[in-house]
mmCIF file as Biopython writes it, N, C-alpha, C and O atoms, coordinates in Angstrom:
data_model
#
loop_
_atom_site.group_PDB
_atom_site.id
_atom_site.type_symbol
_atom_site.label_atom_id
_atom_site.label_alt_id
_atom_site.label_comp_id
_atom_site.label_asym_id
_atom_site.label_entity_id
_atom_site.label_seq_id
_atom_site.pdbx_PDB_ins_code
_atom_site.Cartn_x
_atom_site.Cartn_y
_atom_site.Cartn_z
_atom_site.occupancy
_atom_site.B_iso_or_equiv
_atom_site.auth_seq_id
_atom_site.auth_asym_id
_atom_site.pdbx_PDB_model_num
ATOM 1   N N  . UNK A ? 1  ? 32.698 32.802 54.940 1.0 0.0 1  A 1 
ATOM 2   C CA . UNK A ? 1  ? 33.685 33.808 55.289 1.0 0.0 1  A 1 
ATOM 3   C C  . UNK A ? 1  ? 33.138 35.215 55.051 1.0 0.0 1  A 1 
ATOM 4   O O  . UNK A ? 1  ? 32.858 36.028 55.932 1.0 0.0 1  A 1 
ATOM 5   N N  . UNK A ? 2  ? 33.034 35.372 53.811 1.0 0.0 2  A 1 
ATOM 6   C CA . UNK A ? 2  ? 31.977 36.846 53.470 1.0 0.0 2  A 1 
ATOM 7   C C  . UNK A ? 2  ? 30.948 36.938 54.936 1.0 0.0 2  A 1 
ATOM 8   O O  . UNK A ? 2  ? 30.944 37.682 55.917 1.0 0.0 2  A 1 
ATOM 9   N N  . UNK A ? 3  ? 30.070 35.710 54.470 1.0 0.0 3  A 1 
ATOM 10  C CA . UNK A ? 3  ? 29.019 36.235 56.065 1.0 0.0 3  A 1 
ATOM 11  C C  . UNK A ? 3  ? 28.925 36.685 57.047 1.0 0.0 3  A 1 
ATOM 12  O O  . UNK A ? 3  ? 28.067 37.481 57.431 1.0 0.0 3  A 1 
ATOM 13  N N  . UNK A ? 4  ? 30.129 36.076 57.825 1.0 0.0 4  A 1 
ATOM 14  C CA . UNK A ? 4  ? 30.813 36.381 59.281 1.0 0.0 4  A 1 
ATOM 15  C C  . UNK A ? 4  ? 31.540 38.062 58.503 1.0 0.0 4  A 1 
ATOM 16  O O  . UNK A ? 4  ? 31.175 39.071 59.107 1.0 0.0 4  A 1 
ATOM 17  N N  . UNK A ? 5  ? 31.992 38.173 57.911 1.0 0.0 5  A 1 
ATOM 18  C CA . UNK A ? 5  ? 32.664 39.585 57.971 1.0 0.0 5  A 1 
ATOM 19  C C  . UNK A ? 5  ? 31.318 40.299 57.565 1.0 0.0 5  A 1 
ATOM 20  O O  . UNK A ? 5  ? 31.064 41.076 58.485 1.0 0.0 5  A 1 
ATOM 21  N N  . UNK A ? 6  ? 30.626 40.356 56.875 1.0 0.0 6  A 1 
ATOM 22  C CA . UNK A ? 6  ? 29.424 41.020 57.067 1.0 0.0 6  A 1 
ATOM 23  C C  . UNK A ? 6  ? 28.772 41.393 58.067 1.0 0.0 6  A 1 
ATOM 24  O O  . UNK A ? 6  ? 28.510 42.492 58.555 1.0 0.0 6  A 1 
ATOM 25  N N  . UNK A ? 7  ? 28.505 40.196 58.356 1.0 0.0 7  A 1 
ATOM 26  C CA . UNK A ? 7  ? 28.066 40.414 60.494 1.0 0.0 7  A 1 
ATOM 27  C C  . UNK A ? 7  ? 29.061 41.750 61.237 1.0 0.0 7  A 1 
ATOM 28  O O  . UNK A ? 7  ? 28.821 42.879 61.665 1.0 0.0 7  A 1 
ATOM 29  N N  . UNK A ? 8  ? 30.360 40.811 61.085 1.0 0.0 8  A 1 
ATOM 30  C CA . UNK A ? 8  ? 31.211 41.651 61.902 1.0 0.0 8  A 1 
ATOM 31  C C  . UNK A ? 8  ? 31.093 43.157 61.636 1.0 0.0 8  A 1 
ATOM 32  O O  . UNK A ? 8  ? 31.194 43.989 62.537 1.0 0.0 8  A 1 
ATOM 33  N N  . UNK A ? 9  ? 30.903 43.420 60.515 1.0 0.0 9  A 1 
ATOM 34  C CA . UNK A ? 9  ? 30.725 44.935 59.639 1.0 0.0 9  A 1 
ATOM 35  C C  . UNK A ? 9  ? 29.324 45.653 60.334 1.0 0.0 9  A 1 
ATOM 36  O O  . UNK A ? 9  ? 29.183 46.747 60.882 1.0 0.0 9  A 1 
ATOM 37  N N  . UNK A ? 10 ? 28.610 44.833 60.133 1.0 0.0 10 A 1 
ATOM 38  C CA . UNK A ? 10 ? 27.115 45.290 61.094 1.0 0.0 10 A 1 
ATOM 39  C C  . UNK A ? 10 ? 27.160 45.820 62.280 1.0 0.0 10 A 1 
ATOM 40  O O  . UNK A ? 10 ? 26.651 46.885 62.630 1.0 0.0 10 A 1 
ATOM 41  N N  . UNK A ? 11 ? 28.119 44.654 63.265 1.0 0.0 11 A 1 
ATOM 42  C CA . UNK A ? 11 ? 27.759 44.899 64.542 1.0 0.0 11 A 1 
ATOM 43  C C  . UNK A ? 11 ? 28.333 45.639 64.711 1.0 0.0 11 A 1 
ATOM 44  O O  . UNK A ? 11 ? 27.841 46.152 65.716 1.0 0.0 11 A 1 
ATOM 45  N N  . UNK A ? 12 ? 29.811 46.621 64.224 1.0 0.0 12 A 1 
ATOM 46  C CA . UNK A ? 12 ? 30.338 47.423 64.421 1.0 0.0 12 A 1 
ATOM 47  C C  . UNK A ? 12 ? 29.873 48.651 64.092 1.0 0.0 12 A 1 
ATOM 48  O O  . UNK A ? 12 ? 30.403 49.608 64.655 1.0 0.0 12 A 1 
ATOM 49  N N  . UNK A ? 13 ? 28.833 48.887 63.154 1.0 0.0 13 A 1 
ATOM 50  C CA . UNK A ? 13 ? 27.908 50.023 62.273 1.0 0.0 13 A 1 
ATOM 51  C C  . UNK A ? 13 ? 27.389 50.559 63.646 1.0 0.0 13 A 1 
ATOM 52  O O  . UNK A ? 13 ? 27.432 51.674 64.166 1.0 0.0 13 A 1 
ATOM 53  N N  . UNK A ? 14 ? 26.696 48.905 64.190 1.0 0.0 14 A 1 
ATOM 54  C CA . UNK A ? 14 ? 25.795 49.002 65.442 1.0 0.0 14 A 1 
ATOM 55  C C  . UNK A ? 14 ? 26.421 49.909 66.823 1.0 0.0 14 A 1 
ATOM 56  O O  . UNK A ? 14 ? 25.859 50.851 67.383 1.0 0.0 14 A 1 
ATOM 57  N N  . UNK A ? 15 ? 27.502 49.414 67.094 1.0 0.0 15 A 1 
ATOM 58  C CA . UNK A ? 15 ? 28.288 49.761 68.356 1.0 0.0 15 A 1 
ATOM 59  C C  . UNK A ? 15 ? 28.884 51.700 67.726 1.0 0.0 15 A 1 
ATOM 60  O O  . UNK A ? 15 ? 29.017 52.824 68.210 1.0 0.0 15 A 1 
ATOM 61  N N  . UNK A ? 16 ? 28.996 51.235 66.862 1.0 0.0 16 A 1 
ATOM 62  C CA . UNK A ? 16 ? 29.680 53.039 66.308 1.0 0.0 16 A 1 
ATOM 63  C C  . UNK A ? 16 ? 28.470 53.698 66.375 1.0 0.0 16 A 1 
ATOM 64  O O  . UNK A ? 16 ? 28.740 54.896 66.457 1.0 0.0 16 A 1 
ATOM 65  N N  . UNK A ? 17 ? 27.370 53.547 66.383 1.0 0.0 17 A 1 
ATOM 66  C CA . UNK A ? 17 ? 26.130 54.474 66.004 1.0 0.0 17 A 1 
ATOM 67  C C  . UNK A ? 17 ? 25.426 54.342 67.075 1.0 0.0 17 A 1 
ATOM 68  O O  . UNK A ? 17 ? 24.411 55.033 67.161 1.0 0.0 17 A 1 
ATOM 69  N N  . UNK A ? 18 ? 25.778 53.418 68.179 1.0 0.0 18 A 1 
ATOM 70  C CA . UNK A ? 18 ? 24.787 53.932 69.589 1.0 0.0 18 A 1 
ATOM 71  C C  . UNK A ? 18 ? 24.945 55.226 70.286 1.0 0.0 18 A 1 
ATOM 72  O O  . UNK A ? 18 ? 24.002 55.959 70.583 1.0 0.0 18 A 1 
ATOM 73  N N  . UNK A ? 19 ? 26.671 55.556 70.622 1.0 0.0 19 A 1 
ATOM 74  C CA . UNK A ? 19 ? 26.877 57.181 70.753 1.0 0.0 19 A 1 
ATOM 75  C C  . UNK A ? 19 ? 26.423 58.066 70.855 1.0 0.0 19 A 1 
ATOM 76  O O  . UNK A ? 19 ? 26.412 58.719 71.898 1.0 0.0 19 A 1 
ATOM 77  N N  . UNK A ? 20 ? 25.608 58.557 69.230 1.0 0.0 20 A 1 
ATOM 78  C CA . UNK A ? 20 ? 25.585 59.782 68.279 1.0 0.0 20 A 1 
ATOM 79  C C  . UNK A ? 20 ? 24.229 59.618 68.333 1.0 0.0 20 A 1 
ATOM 80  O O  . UNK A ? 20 ? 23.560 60.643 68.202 1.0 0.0 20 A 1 
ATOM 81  N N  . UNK A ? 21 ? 23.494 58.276 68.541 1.0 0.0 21 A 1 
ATOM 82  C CA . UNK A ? 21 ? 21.783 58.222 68.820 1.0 0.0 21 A 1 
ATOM 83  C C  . UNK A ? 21 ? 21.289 58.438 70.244 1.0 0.0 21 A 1 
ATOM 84  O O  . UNK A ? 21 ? 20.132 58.849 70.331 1.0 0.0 21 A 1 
ATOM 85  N N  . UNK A ? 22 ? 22.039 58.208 71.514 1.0 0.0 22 A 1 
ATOM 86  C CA . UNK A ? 22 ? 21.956 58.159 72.606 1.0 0.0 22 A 1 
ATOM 87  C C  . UNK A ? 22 ? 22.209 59.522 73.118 1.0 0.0 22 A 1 
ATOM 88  O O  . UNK A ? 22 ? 21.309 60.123 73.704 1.0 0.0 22 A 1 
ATOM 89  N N  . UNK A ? 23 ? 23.422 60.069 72.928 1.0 0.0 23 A 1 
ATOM 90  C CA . UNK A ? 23 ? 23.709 61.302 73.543 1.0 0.0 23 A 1 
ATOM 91  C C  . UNK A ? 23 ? 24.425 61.938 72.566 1.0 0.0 23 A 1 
ATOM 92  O O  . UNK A ? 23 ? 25.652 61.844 72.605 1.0 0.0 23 A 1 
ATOM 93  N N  . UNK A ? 24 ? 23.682 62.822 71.346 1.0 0.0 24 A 1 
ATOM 94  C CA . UNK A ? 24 ? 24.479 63.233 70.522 1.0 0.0 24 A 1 
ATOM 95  C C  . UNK A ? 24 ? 25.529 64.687 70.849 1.0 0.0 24 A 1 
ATOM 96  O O  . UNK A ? 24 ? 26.444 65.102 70.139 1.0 0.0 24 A 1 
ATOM 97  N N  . UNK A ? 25 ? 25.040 65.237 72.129 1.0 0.0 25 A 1 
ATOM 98  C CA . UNK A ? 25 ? 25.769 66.346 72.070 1.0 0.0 25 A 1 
ATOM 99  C C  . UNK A ? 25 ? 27.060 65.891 72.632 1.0 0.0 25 A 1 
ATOM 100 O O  . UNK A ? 25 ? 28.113 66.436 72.299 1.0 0.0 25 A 1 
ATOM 101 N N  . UNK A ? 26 ? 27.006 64.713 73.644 1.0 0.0 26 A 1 
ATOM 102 C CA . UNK A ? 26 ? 28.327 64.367 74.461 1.0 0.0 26 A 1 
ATOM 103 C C  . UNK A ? 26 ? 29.362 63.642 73.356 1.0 0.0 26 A 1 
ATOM 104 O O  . UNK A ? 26 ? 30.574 63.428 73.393 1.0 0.0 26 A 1 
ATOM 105 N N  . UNK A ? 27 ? 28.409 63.385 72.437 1.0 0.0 27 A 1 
ATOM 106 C CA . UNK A ? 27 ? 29.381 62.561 71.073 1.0 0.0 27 A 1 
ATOM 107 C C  . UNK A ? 27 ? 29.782 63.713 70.529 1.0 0.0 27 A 1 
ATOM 108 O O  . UNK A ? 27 ? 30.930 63.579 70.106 1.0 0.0 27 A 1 
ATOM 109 N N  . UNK A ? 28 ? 29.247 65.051 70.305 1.0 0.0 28 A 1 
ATOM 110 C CA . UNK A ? 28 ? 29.878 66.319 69.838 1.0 0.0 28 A 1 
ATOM 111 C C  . UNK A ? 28 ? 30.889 66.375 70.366 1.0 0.0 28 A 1 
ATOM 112 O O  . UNK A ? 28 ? 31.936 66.320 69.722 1.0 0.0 28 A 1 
ATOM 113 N N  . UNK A ? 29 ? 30.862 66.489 71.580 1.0 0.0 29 A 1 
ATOM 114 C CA . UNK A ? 29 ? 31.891 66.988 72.414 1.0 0.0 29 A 1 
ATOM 115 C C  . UNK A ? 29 ? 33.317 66.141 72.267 1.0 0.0 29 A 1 
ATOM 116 O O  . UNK A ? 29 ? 34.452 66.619 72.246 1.0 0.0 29 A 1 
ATOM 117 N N  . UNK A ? 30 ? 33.016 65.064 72.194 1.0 0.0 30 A 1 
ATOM 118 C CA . UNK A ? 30 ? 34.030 64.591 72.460 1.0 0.0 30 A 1 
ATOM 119 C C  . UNK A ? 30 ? 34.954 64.259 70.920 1.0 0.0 30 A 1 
ATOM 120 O O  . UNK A ? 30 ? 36.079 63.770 70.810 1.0 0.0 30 A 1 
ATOM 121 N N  . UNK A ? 31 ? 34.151 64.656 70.009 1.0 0.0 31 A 1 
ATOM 122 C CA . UNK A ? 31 ? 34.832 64.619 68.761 1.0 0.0 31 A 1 
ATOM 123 C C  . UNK A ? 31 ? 35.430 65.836 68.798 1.0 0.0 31 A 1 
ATOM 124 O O  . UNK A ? 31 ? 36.638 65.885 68.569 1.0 0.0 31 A 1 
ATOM 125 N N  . UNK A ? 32 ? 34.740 66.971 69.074 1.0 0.0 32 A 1 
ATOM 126 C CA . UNK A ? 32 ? 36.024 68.215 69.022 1.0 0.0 32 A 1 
ATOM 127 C C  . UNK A ? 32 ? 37.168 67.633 69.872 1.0 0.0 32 A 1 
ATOM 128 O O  . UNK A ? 32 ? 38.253 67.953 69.387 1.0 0.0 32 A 1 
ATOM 129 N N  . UNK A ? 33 ? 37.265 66.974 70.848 1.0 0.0 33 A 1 
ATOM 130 C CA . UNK A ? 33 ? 38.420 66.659 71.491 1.0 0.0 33 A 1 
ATOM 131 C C  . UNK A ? 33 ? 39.147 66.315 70.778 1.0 0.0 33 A 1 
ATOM 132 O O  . UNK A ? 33 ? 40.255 66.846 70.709 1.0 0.0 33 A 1 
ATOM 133 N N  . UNK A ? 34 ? 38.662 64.974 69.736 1.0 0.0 34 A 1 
ATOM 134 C CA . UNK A ? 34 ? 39.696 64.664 69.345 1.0 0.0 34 A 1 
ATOM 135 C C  . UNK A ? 34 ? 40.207 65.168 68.173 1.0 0.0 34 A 1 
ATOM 136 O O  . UNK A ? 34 ? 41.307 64.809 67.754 1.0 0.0 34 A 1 
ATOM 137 N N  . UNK A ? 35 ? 39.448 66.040 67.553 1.0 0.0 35 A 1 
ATOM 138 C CA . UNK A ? 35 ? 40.074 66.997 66.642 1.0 0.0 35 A 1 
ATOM 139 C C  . UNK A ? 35 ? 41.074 67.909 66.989 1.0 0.0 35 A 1 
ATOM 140 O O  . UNK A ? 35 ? 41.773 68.453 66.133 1.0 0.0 35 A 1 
ATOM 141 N N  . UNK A ? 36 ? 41.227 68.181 68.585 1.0 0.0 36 A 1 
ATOM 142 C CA . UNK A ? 36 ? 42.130 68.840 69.160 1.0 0.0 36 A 1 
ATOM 143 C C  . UNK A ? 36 ? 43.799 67.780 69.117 1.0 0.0 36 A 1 
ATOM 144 O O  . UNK A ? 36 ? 44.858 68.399 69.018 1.0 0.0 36 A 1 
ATOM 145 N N  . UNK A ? 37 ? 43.808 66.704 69.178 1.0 0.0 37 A 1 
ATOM 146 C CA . UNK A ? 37 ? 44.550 66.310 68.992 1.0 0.0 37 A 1 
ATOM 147 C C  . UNK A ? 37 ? 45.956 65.917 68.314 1.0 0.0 37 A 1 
ATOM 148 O O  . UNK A ? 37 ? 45.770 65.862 67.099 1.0 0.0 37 A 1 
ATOM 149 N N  . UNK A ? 38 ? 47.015 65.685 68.574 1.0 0.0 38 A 1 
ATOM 150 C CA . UNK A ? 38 ? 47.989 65.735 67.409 1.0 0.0 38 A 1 
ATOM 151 C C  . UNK A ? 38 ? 47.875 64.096 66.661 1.0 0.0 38 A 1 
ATOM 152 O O  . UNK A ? 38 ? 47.306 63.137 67.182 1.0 0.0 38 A 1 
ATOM 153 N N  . UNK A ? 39 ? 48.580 64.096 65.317 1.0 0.0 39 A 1 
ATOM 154 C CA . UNK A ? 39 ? 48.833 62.993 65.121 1.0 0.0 39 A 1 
ATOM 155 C C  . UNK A ? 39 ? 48.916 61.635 65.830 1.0 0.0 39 A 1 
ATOM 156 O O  . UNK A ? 39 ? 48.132 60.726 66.102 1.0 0.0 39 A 1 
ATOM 157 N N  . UNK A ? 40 ? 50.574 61.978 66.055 1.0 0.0 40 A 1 
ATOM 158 C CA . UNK A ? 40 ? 50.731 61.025 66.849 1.0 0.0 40 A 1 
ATOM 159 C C  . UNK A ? 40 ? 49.792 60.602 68.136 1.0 0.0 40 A 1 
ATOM 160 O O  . UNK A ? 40 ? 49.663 59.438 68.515 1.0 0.0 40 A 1 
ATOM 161 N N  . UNK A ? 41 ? 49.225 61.624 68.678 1.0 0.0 41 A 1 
ATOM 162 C CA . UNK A ? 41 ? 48.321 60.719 70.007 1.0 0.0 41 A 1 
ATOM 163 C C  . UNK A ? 41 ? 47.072 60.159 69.059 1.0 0.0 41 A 1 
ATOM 164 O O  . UNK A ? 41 ? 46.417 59.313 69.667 1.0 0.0 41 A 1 
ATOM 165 N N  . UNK A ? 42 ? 46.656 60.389 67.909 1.0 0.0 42 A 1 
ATOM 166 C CA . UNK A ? 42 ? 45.401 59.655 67.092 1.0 0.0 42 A 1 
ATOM 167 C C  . UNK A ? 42 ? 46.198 58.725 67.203 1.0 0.0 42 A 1 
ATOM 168 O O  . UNK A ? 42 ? 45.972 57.934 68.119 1.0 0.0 42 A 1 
ATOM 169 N N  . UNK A ? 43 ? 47.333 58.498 66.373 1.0 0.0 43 A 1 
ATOM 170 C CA . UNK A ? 43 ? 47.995 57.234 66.070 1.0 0.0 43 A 1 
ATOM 171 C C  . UNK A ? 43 ? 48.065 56.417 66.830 1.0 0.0 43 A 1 
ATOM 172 O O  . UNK A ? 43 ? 47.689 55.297 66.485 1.0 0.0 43 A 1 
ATOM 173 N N  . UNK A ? 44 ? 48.579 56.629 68.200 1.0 0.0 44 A 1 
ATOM 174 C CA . UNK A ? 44 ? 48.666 55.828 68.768 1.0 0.0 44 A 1 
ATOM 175 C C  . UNK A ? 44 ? 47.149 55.060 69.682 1.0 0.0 44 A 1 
ATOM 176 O O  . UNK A ? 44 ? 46.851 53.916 70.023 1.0 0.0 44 A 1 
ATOM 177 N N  . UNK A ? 45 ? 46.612 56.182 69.778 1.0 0.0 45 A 1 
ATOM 178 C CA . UNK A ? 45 ? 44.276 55.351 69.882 1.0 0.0 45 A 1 
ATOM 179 C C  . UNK A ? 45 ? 44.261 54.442 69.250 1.0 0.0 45 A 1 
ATOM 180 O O  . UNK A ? 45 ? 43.912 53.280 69.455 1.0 0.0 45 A 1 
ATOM 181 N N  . UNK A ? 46 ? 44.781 55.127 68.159 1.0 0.0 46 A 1 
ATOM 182 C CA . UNK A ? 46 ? 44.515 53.843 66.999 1.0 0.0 46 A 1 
ATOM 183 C C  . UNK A ? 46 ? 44.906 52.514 66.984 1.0 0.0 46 A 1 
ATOM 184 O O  . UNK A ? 46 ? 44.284 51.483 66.727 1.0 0.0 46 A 1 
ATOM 185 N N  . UNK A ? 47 ? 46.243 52.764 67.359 1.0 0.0 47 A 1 
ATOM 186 C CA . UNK A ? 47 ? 47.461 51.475 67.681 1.0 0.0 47 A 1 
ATOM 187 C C  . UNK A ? 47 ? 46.692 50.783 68.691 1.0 0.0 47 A 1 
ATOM 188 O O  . UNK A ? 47 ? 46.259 49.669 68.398 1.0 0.0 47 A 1 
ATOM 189 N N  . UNK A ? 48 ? 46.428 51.321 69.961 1.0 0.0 48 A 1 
ATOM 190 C CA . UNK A ? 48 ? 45.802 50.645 71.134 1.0 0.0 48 A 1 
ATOM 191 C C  . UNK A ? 48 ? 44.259 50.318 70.574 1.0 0.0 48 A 1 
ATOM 192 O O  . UNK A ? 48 ? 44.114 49.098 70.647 1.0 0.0 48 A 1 
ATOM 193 N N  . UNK A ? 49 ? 43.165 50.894 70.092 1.0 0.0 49 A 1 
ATOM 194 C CA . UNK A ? 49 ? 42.380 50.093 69.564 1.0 0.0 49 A 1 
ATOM 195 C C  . UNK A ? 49 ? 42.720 48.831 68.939 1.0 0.0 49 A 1 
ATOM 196 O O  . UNK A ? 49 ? 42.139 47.806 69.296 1.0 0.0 49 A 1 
ATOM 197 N N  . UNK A ? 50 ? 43.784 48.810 67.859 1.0 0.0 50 A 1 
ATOM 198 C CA . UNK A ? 50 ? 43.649 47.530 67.172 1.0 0.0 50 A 1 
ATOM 199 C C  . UNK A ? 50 ? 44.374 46.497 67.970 1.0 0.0 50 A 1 
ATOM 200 O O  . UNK A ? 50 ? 43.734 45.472 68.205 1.0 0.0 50 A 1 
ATOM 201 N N  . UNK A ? 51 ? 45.689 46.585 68.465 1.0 0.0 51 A 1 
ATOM 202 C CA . UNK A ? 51 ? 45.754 45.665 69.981 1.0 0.0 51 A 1 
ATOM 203 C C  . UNK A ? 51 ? 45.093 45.124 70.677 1.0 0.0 51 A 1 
ATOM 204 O O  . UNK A ? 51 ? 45.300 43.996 71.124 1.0 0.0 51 A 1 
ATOM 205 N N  . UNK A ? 52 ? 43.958 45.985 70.955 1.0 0.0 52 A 1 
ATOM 206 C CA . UNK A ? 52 ? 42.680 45.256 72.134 1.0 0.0 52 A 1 
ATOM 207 C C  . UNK A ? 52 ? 41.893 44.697 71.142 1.0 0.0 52 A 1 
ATOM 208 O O  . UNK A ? 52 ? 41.196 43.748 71.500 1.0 0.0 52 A 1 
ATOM 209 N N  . UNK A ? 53 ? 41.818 45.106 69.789 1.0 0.0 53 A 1 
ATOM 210 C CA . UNK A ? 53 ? 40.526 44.299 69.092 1.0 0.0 53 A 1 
ATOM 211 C C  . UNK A ? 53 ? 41.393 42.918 68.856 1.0 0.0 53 A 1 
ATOM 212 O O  . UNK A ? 53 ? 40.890 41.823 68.603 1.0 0.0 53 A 1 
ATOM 213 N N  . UNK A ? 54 ? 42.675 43.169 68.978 1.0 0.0 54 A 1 
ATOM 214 C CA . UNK A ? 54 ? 43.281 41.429 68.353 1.0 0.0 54 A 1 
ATOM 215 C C  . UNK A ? 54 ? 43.410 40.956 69.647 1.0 0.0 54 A 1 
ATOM 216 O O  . UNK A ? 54 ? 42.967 39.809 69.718 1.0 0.0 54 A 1 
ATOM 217 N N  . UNK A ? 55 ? 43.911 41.445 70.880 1.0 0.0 55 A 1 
ATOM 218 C CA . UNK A ? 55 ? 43.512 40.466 71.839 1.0 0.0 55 A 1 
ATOM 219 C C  . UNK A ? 55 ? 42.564 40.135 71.980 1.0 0.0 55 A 1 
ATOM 220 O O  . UNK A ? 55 ? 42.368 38.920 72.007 1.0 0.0 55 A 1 
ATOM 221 N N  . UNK A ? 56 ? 41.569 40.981 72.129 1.0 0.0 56 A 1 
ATOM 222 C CA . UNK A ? 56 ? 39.444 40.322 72.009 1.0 0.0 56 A 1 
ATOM 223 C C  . UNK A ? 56 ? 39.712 39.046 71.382 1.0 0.0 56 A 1 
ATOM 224 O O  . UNK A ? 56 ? 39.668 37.881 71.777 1.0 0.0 56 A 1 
ATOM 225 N N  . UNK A ? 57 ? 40.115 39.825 69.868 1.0 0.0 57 A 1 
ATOM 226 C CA . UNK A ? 57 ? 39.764 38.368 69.130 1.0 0.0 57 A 1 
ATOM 227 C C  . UNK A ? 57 ? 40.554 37.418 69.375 1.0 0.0 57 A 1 
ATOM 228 O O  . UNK A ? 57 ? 40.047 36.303 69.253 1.0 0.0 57 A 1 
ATOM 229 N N  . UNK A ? 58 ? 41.927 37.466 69.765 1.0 0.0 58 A 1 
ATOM 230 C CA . UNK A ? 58 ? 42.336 35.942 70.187 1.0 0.0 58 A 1 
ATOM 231 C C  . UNK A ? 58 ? 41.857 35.495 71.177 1.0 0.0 58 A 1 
ATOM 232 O O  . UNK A ? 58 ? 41.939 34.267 71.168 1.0 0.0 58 A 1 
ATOM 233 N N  . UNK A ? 59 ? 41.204 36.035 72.382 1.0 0.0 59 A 1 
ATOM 234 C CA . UNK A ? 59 ? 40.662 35.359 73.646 1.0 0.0 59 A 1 
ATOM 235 C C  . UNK A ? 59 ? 39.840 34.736 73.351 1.0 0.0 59 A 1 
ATOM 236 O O  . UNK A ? 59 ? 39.824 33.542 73.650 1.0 0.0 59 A 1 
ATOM 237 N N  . UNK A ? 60 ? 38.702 35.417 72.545 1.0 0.0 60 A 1 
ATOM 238 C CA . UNK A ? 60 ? 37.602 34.876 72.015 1.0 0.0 60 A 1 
ATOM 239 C C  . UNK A ? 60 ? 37.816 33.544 71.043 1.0 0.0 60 A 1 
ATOM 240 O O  . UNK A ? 60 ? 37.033 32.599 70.946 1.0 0.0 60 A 1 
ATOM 241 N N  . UNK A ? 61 ? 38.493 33.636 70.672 1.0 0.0 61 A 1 
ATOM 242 C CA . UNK A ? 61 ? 38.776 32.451 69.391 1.0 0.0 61 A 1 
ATOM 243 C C  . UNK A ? 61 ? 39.424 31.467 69.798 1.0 0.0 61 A 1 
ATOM 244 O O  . UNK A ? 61 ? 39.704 30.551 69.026 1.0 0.0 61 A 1 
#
């Protein structure tokens, strides 16, 4: 159990850090965006990220 969440922890290090190595100024950019943002629209990215990561994972599983 540890292992697999380890992994999972990795590959996500992996996928978060291709961005900022690939095209760091367009990753600039788009973080001021979302610093422009209010709460609630973070909140709700957020909400819709974790939705799609639990559908992923139930399709997948």
């Amino acid at each position: 159990m540890l292992e697999t969440l380890l992994l999972a922890v990795g590959l996500m290090l992996i996928l978060e850090g291709l961005m900022p190595m690939i095209a760091p100024s367009r990753w600039r950019s788009l973080f001021e965006q979302l610093l422009k943002l209010e709460e609630g629209q973070i909140r709700f990215f957020g909400m819709f990220m974790v939705i799609a990561g639990l559908l992923l994972f139930w399709l997948v599983s």
